[in-house]
Backbone bond lengths (Angstrom), bond angles and torsions (degrees), N, CA, C in turn:
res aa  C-N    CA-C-N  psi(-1)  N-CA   C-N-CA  omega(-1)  CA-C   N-CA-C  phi
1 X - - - 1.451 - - 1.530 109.13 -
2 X 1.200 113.87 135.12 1.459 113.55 -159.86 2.447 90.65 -85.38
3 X 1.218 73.67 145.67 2.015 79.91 174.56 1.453 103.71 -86.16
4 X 1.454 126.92 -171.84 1.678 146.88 -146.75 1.365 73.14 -77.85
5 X 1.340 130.37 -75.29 1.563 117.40 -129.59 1.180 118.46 -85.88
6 X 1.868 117.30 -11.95 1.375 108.77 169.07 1.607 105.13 -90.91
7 X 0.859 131.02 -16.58 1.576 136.29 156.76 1.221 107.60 -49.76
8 X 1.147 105.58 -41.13 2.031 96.61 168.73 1.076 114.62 -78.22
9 X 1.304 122.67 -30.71 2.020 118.87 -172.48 1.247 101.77 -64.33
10 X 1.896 128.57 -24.96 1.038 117.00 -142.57 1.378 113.41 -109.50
11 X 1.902 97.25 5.32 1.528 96.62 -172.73 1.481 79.27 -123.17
12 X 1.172 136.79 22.25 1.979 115.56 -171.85 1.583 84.20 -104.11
13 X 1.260 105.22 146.95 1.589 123.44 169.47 1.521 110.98 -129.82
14 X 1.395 111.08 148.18 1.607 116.10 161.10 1.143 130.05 -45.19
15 X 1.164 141.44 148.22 1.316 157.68 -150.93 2.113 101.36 -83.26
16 X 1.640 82.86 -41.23 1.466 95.90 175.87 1.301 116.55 -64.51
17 X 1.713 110.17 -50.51 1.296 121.26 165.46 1.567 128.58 -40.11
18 X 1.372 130.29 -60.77 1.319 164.05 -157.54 2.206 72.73 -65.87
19 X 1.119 115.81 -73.59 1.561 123.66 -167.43 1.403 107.71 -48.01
20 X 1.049 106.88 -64.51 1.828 116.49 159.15 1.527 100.62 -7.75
21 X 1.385 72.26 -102.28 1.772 94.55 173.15 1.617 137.73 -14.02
22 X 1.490 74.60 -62.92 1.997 81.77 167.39 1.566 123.22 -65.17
23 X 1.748 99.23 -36.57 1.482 87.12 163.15 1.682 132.09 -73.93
24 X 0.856 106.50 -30.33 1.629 117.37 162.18 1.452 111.60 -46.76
25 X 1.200 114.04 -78.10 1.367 117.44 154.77 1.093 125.70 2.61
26 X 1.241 117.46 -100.80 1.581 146.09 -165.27 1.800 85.45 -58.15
27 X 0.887 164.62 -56.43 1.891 157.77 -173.60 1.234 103.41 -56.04
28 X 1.428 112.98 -15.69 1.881 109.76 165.98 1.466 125.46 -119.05
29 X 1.992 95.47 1.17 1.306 93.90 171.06 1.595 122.58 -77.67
30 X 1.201 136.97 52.10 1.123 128.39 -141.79 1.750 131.31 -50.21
31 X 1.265 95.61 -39.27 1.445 111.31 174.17 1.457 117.88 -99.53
32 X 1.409 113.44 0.74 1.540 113.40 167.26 1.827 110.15 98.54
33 X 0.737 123.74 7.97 1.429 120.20 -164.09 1.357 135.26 -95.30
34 X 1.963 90.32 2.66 1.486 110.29 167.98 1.591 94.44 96.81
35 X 1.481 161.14 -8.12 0.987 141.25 -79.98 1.893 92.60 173.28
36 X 0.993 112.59 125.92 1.738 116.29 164.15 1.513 112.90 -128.86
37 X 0.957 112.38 139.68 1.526 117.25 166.12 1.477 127.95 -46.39
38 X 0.908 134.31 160.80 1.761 118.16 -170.50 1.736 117.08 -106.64
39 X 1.294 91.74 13.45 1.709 110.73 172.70 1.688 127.33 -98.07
40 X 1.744 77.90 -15.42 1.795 104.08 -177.92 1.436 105.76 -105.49
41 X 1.041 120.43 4.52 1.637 138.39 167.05 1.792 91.78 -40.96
42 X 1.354 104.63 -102.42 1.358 123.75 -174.34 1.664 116.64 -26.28
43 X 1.096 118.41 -39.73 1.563 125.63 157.69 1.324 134.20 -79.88
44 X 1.533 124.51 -27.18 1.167 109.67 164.69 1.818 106.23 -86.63
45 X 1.616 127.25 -25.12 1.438 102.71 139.49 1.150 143.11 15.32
46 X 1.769 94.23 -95.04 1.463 113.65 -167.38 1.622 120.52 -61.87
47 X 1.689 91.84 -39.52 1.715 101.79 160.19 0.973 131.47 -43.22
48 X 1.657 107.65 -29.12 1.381 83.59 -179.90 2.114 101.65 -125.32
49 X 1.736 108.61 60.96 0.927 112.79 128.33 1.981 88.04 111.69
50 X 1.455 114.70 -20.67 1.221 122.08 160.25 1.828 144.36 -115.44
51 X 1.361 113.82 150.96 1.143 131.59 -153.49 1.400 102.95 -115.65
52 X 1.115 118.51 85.44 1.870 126.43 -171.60 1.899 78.79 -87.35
53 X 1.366 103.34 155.25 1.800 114.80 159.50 1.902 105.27 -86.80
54 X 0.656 105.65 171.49 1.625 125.18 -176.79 1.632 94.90 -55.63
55 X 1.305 125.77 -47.97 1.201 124.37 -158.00 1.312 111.71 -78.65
56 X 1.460 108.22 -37.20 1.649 124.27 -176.82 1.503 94.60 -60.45
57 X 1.417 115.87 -46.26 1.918 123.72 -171.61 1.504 98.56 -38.60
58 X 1.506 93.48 -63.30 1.617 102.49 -171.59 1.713 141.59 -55.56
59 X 1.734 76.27 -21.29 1.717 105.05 168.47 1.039 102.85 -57.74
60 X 1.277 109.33 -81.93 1.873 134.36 168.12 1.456 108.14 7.18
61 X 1.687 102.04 -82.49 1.036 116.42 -161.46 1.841 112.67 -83.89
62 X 0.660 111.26 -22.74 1.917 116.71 140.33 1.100 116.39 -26.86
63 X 1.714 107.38 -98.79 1.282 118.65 -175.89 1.829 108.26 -53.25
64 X 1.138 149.62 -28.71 1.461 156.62 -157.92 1.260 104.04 -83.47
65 X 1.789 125.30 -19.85 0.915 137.35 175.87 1.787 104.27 51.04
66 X 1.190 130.23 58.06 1.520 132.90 -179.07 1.327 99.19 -80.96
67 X 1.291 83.65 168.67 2.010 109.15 -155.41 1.745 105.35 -74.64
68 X 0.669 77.21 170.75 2.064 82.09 -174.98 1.248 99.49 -81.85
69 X 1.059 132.34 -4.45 1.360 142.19 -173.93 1.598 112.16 -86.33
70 X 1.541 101.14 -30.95 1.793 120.82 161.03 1.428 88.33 90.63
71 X 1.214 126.65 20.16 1.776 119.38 -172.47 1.189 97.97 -111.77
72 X 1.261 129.13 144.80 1.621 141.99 -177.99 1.842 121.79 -133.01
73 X 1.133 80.89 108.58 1.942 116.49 -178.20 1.483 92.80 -25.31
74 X 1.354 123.79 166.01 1.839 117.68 174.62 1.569 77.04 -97.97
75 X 1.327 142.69 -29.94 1.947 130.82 -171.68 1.913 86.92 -45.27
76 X 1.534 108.69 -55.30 1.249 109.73 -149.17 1.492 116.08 -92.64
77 X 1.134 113.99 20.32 1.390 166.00 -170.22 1.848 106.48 -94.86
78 X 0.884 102.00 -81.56 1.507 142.63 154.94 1.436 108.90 -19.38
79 X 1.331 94.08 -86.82 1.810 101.00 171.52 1.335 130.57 -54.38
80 X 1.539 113.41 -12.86 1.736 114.69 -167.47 1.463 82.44 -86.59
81 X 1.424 110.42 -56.28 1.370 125.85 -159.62 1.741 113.87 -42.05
82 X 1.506 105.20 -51.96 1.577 104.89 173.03 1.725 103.26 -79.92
83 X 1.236 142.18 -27.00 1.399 143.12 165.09 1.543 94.31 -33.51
84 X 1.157 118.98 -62.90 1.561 139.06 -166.91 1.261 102.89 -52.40
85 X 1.374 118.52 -68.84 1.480 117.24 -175.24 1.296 105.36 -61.63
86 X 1.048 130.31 -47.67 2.097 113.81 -167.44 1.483 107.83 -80.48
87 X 1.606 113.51 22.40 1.564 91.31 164.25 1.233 122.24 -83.56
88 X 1.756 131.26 176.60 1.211 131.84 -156.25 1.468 115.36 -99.64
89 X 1.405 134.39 78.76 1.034 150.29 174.45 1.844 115.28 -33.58
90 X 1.176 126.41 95.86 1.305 124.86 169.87 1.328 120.92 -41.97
91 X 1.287 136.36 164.60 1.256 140.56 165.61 1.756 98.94 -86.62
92 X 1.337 125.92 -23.29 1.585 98.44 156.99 1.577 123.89 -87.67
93 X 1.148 119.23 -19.50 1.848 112.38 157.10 1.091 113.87 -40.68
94 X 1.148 111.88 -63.91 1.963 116.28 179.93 1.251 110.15 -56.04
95 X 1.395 142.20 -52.17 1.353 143.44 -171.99 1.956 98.76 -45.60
96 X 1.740 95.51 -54.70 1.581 98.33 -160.97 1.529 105.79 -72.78
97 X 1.502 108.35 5.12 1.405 105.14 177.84 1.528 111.48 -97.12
98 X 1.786 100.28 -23.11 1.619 82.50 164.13 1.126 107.15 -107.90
99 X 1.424 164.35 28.94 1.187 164.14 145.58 1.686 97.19 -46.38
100 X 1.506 107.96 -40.54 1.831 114.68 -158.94 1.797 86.77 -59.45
101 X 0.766 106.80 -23.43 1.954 113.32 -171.85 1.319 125.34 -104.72
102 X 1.297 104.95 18.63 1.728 122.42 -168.15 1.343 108.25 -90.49
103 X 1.306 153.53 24.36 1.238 140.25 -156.66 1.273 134.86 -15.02
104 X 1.769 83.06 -58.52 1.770 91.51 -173.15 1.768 106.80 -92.08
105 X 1.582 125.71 -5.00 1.158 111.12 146.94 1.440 94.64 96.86
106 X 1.030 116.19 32.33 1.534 124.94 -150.87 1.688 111.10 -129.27
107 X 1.572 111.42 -24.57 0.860 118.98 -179.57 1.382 126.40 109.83
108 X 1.579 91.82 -5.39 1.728 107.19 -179.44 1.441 121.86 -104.86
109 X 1.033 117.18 176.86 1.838 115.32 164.69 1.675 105.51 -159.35
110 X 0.974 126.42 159.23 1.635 138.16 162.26 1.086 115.49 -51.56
111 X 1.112 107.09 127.60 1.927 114.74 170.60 1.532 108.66 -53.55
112 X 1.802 101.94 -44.42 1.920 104.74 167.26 1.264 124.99 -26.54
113 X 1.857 85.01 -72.43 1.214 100.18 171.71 1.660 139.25 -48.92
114 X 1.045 102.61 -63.99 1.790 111.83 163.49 1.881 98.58 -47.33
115 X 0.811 150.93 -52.99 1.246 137.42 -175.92 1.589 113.51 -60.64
116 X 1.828 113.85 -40.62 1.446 115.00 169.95 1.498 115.11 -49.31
117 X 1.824 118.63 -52.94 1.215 122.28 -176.14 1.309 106.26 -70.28
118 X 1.333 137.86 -50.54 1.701 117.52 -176.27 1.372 129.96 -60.54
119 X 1.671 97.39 -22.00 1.870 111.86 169.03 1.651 111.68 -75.11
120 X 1.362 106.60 -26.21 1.726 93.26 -167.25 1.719 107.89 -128.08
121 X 1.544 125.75 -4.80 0.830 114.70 -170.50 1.976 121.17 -113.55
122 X 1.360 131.37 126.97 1.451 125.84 -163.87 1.929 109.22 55.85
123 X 0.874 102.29 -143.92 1.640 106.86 -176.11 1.363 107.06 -87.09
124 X 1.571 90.02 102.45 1.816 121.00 -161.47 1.932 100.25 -74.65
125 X 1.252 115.26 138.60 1.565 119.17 176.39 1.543 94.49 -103.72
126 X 1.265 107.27 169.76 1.259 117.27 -173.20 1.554 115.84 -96.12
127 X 1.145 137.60 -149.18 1.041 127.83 -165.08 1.353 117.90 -111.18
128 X 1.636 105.35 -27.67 1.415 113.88 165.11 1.941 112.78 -65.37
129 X 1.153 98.94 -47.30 1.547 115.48 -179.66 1.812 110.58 -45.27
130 X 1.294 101.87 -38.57 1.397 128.35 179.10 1.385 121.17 -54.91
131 X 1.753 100.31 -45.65 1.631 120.70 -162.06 1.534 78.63 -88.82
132 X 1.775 122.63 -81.87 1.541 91.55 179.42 1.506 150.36 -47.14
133 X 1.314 106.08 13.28 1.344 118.09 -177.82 1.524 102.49 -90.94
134 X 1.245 114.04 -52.60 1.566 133.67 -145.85 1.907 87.51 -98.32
135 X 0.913 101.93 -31.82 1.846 112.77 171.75 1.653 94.94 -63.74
136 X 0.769 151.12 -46.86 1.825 156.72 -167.20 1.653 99.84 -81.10
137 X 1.397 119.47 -36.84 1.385 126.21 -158.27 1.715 110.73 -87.11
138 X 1.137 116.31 114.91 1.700 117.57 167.85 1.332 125.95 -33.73
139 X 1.034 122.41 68.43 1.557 115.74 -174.89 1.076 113.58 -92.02
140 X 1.455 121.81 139.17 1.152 129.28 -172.73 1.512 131.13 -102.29
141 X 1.494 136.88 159.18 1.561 138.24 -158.71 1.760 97.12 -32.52
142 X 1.386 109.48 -48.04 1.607 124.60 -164.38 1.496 108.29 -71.09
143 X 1.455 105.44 -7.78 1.829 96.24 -168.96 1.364 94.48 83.45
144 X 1.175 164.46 20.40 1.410 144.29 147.08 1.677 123.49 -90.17
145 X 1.248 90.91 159.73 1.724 89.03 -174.17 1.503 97.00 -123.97
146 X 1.113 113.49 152.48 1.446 130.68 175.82 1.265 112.46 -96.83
147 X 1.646 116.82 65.98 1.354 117.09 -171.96 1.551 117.93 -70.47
148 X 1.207 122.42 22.92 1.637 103.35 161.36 1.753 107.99 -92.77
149 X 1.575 111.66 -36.69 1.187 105.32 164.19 1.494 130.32 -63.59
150 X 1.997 111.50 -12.15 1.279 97.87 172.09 1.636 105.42 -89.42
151 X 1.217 116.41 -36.62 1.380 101.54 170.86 1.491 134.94 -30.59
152 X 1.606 97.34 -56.29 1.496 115.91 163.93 1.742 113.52 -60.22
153 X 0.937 141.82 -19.09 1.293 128.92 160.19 1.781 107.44 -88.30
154 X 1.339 108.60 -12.67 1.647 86.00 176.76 1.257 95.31 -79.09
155 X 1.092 130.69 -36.37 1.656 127.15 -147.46 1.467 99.36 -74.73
156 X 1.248 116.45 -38.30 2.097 116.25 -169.84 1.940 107.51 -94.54
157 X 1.909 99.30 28.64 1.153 98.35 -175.53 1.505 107.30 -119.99
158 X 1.780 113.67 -4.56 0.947 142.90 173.18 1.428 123.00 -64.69
């Protein structure tokens, strides 16, 4: 059972985040009432940058204890949303996330590339964040990186 203070890490979100959010939000609040339906869960989600599975939804809305009404507060909104982000990402999630970018199937991808996806895709890093990222990463004569070995060095850096 997690104690007070990681129960707090796990519901506090960024300031940036929280804005996100609200705009996401509010495009499904339709009638204004602070309030989304619990079917629009999974889509206003993704909007804002995450991909829970069906089961995690159900977690969610379990533990969130929502109203019988099946409608969910943007507070409680809020909390799934950072719940969502601090879960524990495997080192094979990540692999199959860059495999989606593997062309040649080989095990590699572009340094370009890997810089396009960390700038524009889910919770985007910036550009400096990028250079030290890709600065850590084996790149090779061709510009490619051998991202299972970078995976594997992010993961034993944790």
């Amino acid at each position: 059972m997690a104690n007070v203070a990681d129960r707090a890490k796990e519901t506090t979100l960024s300031e940036e985040m929280i804005v996100e959010c609200r705009e996401n939000f509010a495009l499904f609040d339709k009638d204004g009432d602070g309030k989304i339906n619990e079917s629009e869960l999974a889509i206003v989600m993704c909007a804002v940058g995450l991909s829970p599975t069906g089961a995690e939804l159900q977690e969610l809305l379990r533990s969130s204890r929502v109203s019988n009404d099946r409608l969910i507060e943007f507070n409680t909104f809020c909390r799934m949303v950072a719940i969502q982000q601090n879960r524990v990402v495997s080192e094979s999630d990540i692999l199959d996330a860059f495999r989606v970018f593997d062309k040649k199937k080989d095990g590699t991808i572009s340094s370009a590339e890997m810089r396009h996806v960390l700038t524009t895709v889910g919770e985007k890093l910036t550009e400096d964040e990028v250079d030290e990222m890709l600065r850590e990463a084996d790149i090779d004569a061709s510009g490619m990186i051998n991202y299972i070995e970078f995976v594997r060095m992010l993961m034993s850096s944790k």
